[in-house]
C-alpha positions in Angstrom: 84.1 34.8 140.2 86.3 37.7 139.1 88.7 36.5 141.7 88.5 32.9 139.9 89.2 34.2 136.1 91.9 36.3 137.5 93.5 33.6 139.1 93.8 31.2 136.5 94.7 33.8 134.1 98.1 34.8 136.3 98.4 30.8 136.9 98.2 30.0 133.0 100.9 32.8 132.4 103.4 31.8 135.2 103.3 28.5 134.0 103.7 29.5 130.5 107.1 30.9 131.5 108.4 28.3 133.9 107.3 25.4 130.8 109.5 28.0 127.8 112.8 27.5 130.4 115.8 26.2 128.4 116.9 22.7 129.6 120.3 23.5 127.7 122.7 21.4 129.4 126.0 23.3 127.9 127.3 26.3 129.6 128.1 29.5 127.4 126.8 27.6 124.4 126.7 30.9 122.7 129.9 32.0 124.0 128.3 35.0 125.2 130.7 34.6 128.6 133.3 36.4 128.6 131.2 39.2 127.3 134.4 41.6 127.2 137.2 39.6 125.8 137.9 39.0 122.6 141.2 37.3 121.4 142.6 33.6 120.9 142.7 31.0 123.4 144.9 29.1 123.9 145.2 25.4 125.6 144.5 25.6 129.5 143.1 29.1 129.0 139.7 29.8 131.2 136.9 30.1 128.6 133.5 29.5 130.6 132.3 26.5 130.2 135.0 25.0 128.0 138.2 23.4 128.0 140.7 24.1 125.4 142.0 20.5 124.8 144.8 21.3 122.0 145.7 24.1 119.2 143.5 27.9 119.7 140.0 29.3 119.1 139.7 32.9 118.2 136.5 34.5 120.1 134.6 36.8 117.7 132.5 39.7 118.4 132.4 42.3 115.6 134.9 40.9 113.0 132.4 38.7 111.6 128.2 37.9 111.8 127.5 36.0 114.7 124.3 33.5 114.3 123.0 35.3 117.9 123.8 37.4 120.6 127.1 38.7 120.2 130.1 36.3 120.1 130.9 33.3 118.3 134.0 31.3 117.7 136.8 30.6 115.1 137.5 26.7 115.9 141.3 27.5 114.2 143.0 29.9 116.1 146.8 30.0 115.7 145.7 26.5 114.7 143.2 24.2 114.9 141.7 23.5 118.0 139.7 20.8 120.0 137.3 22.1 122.7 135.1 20.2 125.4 132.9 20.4 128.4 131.6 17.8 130.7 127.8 17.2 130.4 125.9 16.2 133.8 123.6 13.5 132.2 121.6 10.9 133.1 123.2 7.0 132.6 121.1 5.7 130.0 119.4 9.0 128.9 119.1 10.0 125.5 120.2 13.7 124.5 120.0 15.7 120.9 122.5 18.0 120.1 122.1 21.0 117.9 124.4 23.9 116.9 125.4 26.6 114.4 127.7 26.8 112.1 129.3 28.3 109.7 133.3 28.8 108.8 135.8 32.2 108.6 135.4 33.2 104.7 138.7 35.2 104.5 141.2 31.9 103.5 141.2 28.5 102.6 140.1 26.2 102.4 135.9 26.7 101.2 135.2 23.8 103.0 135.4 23.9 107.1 134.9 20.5 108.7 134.3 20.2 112.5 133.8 16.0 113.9 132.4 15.8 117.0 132.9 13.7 119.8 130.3 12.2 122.5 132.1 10.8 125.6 135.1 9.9 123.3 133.0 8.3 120.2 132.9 10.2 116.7 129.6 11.4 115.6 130.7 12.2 112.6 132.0 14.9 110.9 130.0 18.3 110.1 131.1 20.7 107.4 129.9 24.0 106.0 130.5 25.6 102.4 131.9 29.4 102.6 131.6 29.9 99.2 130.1 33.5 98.4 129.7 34.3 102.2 131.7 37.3 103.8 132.2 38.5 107.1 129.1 40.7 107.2 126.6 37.7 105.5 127.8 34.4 107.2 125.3 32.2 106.3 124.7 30.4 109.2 123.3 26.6 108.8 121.8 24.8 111.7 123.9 21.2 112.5 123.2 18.9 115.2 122.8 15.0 116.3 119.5 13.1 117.5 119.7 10.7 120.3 123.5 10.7 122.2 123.3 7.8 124.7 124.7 9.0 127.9 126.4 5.8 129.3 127.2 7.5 132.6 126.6 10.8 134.7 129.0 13.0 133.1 129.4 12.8 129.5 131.9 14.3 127.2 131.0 16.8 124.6 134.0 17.8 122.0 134.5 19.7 119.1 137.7 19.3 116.7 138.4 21.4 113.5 139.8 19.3 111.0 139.4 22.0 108.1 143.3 21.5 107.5 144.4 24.7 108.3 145.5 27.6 110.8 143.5 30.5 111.3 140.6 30.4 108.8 138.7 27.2 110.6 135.1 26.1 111.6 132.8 28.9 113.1 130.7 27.9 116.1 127.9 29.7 118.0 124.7 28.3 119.6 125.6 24.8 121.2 122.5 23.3 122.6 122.3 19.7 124.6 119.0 19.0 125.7 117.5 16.0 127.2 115.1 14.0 124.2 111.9 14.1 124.6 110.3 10.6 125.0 107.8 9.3 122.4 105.6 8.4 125.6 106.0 11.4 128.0 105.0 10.8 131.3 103.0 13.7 132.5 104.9 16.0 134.8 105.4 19.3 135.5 104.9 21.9 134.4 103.4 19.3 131.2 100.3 18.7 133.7 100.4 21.8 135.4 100.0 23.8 132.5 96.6 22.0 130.8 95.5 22.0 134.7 95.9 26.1 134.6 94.4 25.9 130.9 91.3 24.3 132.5 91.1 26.7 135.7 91.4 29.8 133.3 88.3 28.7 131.0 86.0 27.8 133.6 86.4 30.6 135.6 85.6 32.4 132.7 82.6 30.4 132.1 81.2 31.1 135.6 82.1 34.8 135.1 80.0 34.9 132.0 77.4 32.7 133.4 77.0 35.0 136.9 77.3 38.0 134.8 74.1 36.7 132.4 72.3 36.0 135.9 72.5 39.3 137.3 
């Protein structure tokens, strides 16, 4: 019975971790690759991930607060910029988006704005206030978008400053694309593995107890 407890116990665990795996569909959402390079980019540049469509970004690692890890990313370089990456999605899938921003506090002006582009439509346009926010206390805001329609199998994901200015744009860290959960999940796994380990764990810890009281 031992034997039983332990084994759902090491069965809930690995599935724990293989059920808390990101399903982040953007590479280097946090900009985190290069890890060594800091500087501006400029169109046709290699930044993992992304494609540098027009104007420059400026990759940030100490000058400013980053929302996580290490890096994040000044959407006006030189000047402003539009960046993309190609999505692998599912035609007729449905996809929230979510990301953090914030915008460079040393110059004007107070209000960044960033629009955003799925596979070539606006979603809008995002904007953060810098007023009383420095480099060290960036106040970071969560943004994002609920339910992208993917019309085909690679979808287009862009971001464009439109702040109006050079060098003191839109600060981005954190992009996340992940597939929507549906309302009416159909059980797969690890969603029915998991309550399937749940259920081996607690009864072989119910036989354990019950062959302990017996002896």
């Amino acid at each position: 019975m031992k034997k039983t407890l332990t084994l759902g116990i090491v069965l809930v665990l690995l599935l724990a971790c293989v059920g808390a795996v990101s399903a982040n569909l953007v590479s280097n959402g946090g900009f985190e690759s290069p890890g060594t390079f800091v500087g501006t980019f400029e169109p046709f540049t290699v930044l993992t991930g992304w494609n540098i469509d027009s104007g420059s970004i400026d990759l940030i690692n100490t000058y400013w607060q980053p929302a996580s890890g290490s890096y994040s990313i000044d959407l006006a370089g030189n000047a402003p910029a539009s960046i993309s990456q190609v999505l692998a999605t599912t035609p007729g899938g449905k996809y929230d988006l979510s990301f953090m921003m914030a915008g460079n506090p040393v110059g004007a002006p107070t209000i960044k704005t960033a629009e955003v582009f799925w596979d070539g439509v606006t979603q809008g346009t995002f904007t953060f206030d810098t007023t009383g926010n420095t480099l060290t206390s960036m106040g970071w805001v969560p943004k994002g978008k609920t339910g992208l329609v993917a019309s085909g199998s690679s979808t287009v994901l862009k971001f464009v400053d439109v702040s109006g200015t050079d060098y003191y744009g839109a600060a981005l860290d954190d992009i996340v694309v992940e597939p929507q959960q549906s309302t009416t999940p159909v059980p797969e796994f690890p969603t029915m593995a998991l309550p399937a380990g749940l259920i081996v764990g607690i009864l072989g810890a119910v036989l354990f107890i019950q062959k302990s009281k017996e002896n």
